[in-house]
C-alpha positions as CSV (number, residue, x, y, z in Angstrom):
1,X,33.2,-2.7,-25.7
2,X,36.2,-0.7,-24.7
3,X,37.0,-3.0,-21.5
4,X,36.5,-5.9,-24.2
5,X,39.3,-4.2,-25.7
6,X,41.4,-3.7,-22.1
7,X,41.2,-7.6,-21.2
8,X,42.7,-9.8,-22.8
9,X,41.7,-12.9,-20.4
10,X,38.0,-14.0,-21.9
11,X,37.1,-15.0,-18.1
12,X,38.2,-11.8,-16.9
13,X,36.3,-10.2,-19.5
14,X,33.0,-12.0,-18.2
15,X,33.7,-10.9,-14.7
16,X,33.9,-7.4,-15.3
17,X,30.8,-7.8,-17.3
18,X,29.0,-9.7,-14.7
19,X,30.4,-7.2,-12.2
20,X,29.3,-3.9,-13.9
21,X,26.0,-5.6,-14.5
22,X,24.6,-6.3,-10.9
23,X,27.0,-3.5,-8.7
24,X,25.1,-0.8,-7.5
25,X,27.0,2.5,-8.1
26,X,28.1,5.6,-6.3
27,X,28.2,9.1,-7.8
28,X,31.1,11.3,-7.3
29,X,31.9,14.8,-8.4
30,X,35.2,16.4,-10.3
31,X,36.8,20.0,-8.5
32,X,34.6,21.2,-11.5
33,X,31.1,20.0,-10.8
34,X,31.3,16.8,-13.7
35,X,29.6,13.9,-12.0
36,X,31.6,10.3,-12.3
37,X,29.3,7.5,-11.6
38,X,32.1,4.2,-10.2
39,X,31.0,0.9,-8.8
40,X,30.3,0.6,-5.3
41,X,33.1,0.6,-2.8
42,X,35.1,2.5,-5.8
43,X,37.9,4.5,-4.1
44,X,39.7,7.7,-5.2
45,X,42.3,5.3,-7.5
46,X,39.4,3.8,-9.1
47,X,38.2,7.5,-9.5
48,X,41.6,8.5,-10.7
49,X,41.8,5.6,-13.5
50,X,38.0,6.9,-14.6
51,X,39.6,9.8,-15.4
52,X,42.5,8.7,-17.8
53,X,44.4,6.1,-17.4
54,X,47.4,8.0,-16.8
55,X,46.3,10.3,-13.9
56,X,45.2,6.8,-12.5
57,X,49.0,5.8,-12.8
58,X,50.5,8.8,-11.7
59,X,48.1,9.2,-9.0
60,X,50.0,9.9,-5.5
61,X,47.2,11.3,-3.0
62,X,43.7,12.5,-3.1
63,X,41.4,14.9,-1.4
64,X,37.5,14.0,-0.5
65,X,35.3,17.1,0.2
66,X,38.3,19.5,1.0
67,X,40.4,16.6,3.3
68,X,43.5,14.7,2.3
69,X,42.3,10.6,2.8
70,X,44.0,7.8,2.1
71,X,44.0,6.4,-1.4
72,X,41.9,3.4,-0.4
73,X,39.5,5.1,1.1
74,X,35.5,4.7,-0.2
75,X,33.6,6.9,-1.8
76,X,30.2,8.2,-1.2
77,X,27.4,9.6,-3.5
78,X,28.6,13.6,-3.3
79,X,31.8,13.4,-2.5
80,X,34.0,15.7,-4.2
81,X,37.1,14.1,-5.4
82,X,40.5,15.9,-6.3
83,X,43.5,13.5,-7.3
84,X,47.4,14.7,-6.9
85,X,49.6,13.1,-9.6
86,X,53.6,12.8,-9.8
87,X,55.1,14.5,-12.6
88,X,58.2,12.1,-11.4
89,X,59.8,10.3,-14.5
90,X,58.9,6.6,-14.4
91,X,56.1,7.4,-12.1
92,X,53.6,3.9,-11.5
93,X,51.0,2.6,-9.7
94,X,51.5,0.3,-6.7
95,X,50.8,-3.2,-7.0
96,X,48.9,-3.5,-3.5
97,X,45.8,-1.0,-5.3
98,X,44.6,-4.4,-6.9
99,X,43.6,-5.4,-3.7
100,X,41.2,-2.2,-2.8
101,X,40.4,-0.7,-6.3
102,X,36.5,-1.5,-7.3
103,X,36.3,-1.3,-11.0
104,X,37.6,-3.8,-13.5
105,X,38.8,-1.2,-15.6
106,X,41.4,0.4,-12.8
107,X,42.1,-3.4,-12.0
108,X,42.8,-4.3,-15.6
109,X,44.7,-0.9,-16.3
110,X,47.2,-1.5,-13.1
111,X,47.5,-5.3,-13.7
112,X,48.7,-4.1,-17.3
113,X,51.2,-1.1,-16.4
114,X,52.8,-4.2,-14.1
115,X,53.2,-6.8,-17.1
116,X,54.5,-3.9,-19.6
117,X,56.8,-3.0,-16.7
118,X,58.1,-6.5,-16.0
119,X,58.5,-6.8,-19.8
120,X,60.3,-3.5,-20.5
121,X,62.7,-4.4,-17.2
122,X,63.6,-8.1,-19.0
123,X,64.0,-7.1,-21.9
124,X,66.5,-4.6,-20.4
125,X,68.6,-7.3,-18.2
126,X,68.1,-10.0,-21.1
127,X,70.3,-7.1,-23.5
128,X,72.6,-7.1,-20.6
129,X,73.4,-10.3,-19.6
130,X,74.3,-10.7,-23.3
131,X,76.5,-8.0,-23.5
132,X,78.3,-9.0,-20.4
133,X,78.5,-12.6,-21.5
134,X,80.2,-11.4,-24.8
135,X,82.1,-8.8,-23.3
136,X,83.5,-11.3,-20.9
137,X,84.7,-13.8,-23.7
138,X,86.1,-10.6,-25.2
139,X,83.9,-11.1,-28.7
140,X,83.2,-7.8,-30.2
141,X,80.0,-6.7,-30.4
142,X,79.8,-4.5,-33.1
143,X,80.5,-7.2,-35.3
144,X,78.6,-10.1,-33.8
145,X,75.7,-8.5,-32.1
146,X,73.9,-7.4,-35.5
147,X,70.0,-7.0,-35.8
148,X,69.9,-9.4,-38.5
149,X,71.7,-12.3,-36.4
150,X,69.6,-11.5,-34.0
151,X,66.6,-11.6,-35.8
152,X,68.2,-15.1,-36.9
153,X,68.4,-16.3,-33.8
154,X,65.2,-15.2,-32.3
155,X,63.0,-17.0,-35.4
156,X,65.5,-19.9,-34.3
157,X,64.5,-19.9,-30.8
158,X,60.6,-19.6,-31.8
159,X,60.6,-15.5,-30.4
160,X,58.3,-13.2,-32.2
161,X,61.2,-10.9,-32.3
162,X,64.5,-9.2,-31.0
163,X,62.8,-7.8,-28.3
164,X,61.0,-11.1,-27.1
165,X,64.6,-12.4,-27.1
166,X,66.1,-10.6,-25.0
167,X,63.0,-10.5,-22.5
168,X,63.1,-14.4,-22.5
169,X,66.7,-14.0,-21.5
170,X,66.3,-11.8,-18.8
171,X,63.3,-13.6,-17.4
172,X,65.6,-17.0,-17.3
173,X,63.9,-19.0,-20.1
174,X,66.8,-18.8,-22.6
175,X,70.5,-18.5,-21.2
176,X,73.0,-15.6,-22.7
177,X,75.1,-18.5,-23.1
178,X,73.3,-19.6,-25.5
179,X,72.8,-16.4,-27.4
180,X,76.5,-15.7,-27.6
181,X,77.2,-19.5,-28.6
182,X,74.7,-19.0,-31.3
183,X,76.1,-15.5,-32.7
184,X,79.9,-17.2,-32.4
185,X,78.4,-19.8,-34.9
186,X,76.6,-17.6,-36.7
187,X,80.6,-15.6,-37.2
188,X,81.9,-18.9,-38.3
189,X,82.9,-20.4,-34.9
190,X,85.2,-19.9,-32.0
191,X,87.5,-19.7,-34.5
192,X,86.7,-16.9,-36.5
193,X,85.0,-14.9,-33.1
194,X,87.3,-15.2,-30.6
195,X,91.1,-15.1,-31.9
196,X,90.0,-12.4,-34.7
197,X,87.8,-10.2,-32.2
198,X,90.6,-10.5,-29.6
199,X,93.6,-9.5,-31.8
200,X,91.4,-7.0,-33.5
201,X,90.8,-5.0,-30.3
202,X,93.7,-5.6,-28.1
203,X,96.2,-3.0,-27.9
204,X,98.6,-5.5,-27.3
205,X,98.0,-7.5,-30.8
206,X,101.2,-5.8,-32.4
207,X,103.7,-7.3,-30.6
208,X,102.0,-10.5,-29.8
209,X,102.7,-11.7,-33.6
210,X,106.4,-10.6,-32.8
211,X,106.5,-13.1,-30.1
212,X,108.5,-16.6,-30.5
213,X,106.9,-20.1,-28.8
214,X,109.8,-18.8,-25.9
215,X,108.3,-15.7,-25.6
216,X,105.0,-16.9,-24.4
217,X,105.9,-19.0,-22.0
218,X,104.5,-22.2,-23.5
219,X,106.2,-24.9,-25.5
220,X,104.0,-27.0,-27.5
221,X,104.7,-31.2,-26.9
222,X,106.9,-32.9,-29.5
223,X,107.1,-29.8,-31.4
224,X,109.9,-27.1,-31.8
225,X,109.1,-24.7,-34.6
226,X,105.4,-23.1,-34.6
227,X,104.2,-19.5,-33.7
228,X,102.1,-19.6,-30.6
229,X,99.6,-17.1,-28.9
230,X,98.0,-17.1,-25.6
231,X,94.1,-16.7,-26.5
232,X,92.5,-13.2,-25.5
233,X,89.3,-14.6,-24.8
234,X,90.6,-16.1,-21.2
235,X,94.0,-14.8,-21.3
236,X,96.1,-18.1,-19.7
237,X,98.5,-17.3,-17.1
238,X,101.1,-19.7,-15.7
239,X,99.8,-21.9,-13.2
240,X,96.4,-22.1,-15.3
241,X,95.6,-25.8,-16.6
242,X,95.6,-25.4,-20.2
243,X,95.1,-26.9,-23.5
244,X,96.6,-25.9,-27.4
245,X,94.2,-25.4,-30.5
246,X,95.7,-25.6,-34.2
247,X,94.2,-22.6,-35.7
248,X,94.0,-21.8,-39.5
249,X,96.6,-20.1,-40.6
250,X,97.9,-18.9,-37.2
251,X,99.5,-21.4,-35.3
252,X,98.6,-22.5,-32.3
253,X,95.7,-20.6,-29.7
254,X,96.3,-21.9,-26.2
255,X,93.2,-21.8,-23.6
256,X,92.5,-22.1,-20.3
257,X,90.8,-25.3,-19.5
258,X,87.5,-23.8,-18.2
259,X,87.5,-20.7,-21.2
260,X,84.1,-20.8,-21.9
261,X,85.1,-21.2,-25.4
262,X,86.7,-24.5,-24.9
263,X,83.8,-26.7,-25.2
264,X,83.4,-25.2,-28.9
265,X,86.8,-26.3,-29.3
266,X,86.5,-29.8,-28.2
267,X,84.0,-30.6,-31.2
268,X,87.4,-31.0,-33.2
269,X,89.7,-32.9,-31.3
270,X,92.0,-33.7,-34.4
271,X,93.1,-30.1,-33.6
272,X,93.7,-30.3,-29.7
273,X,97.7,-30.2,-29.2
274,X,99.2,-31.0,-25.3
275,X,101.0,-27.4,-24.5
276,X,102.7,-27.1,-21.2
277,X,104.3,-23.7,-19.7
278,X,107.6,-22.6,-19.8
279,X,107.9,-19.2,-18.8
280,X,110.8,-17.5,-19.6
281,X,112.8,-14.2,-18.0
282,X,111.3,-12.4,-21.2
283,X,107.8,-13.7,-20.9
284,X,104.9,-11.5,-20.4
285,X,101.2,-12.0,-20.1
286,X,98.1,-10.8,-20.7
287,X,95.3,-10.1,-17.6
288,X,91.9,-8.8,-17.8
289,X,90.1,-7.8,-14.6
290,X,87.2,-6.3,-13.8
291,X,86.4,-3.8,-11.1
292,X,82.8,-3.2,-9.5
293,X,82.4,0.0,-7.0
294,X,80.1,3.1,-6.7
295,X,80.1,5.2,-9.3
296,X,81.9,8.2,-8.4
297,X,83.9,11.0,-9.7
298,X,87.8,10.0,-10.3
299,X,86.7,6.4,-9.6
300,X,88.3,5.4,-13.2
301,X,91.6,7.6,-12.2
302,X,92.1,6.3,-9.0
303,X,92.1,2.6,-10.1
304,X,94.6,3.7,-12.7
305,X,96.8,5.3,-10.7
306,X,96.7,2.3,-8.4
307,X,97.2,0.3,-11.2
308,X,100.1,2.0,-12.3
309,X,101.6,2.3,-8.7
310,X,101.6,-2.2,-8.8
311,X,104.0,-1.5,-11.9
312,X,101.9,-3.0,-14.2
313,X,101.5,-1.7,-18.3
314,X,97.9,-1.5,-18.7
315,X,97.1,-1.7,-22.3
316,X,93.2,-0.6,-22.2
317,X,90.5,0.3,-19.8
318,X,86.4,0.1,-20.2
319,X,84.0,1.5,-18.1
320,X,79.9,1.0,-18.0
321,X,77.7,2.0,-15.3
322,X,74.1,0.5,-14.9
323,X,71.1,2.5,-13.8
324,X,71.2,2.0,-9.9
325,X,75.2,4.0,-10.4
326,X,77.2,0.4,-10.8
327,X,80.6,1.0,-12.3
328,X,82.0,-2.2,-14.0
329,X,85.8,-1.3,-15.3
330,X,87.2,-3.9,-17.4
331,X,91.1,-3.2,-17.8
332,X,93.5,-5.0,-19.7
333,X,97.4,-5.4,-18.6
334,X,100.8,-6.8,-19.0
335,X,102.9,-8.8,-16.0
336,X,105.7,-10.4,-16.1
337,X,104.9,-12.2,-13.0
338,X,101.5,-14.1,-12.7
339,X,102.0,-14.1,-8.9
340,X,102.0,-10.5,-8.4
341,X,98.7,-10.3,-9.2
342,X,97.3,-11.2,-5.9
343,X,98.4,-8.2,-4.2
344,X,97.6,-5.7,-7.5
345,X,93.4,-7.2,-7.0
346,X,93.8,-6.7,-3.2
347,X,95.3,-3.3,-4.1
348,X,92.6,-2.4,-6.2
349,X,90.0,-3.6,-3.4
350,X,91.4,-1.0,-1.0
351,X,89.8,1.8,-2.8
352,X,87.0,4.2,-1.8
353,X,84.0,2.6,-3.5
354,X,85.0,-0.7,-4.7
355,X,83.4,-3.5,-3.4
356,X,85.3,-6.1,-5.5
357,X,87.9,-7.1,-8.3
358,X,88.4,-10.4,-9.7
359,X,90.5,-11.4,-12.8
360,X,87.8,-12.8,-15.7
């Protein structure tokens, strides 16, 4: 039977069996003269979803016998029934006709548009939050977020596939935390993701590899002679409580203390080195903030320009917007002063449309 087909739920099933059995029914008529026999009680959205199940969802008004009536109006044997339907995109039902349709079928049809439209919206935010999470340890995407690793790590996690993934993420069930922790392994580590996605995308990766252990503004304890680097994935400032990793081949990576990458880190302790600051006249560091406002046109330019007018060197600039017109700008710059940045965020709050910056 087709509604056999439409329920999923055996009990459900049985009550819309038992339901069509013993209800008494009304007959209605189409503008063109078809008759529509619906349950008892049946109102103009169960007529709609008699219909096609996509004039039921689109279904905005109705007319009974020439008169515009509410939607959960009842029906009565003769009535003529006309339905109005949105041509809007992303046009729905509302979730308060379960309580007034008659029929299973218009039940079961809105009850389904809801969970396809709950999963469609999680999967959505579940893609997101990753994103965000990577984008914020600056890991590149590109190269991490693949469809096989993904398809890894959903068989991993026990999720039929990508898509379930995400949609468990954005529903709460799995953390993007844990997605991004498992695509850094799947790369080969904090080690290989982090440093390698950082210098690789940084505009300032050039002359970082110029820079001496002075130039940094950190000295390494007991320990004169070895190339050091201020990690991109937090980007350390002075005043920030630190720690130093011993990378392969590249000397030492110093992190902030709460980089999201340190506990990654700490599963090697052999390779945890004590680094303090020591900021020189010639030291300059690394900030990444992030901007959320309105979006608007200029928005981008006019937090440049006030970038530029706190005399600091940005070195790159990102923008996304999300579908309700959020504009989060992600820019990367050079200070010599750590300090100054407390007036350059407060600077950058003043503008038309933002509602906050905050260094990540």
């Amino acid at each position: 039977m087709e509604w056999q087909r439409e329920t999923e739920d055996p009990d459900e099933f049985m009550d819309s069996l038992r339901y069509d059995l013993s209800s008494s029914e009304v007959f209605v008529f189409t503008p063109k003269g078809d008759v529509v026999a619906l349950p008892s009680k049946a109102t103009p959205v169960d007529f709609a979803y008699s219909v096609h199940t996509e004039v039921g969802h689109r279904c905005v008004g109705a007319r009974v016998n020439g008169k515009l009536v509410p939607l959960e109006s009842t029906l009565d044997n003769g009535d003529v029934v006309e339905i109005f339907t949105s041509k809007a995109e992303g046009a729905g039902p509302s979730l308060d006709w379960v309580s007034f349709v008659a029929s299973p079928r218009a039940k079961s049809k809105i009850k389904a548009w809801f969970s396809k439209e709950r999963r469609e919206e999680a999967v959505e935010t579940g893609k997101d939050a990753i994103v965000r999470a990577m984008r914020k340890q600056g890991l590149p995407l590109q190269r991490l977020m693949t469809n096989q690793s993904l398809q890894n790590i959903a068989a991993g996690l026990h999720q039929t596939d990508v898509s379930a993934l995400y949609a468990s993420v954005g529903e709460g069930r799995i953390s993007a935390a844990t997605i991004v922790q498992r695509l850094v392994d799947a790369a080969g580590g904090v080690d290989g993701a982090a440093d390698d996605a950082a210098e690789g995308v940084n505009p300032a990766n050039l002359r970082q590899r110029a820079r001496t252990s002075g130039d940094v503004g950190v000295v390494v304890k007991g320990v004169d002679d070895v190339w050091i680097k201020l990690a991109k994935c937090c980007t350390p400032v002075p005043g920030d409580a630190i720690l130093g990793f011993v990378t392969r081949g590249s000397g030492v990576s110093v992190h902030r203390n709460d980089c999201v990458n340190v506990p990654g880190l700490q599963g090697e302790p052999e390779r945890i080195v004590e680094v303090t600051w020591a900021p020189t006249a010639t030291s300059v560091f690394l900030v990444n903030i992030q901007v959320e406002a309105l979006d608007r046109a200029r928005l981008l330019s006019d937090v440049t320009r006030t970038l530029s007018d706190t005399h600091v060197n940005i070195l790159s600039a990102s923008v996304t917007t999300s579908h309700d017109r959020i504009a989060l700008s992600r820019f990367t710059f050079e200070m010599a002063d750590p300090k100054h940045l407390g007036s350059v965020l407060k600077a950058v709050r003043g503008i038309e449309g933002v509602y906050d910056a905050y260094r990540v």
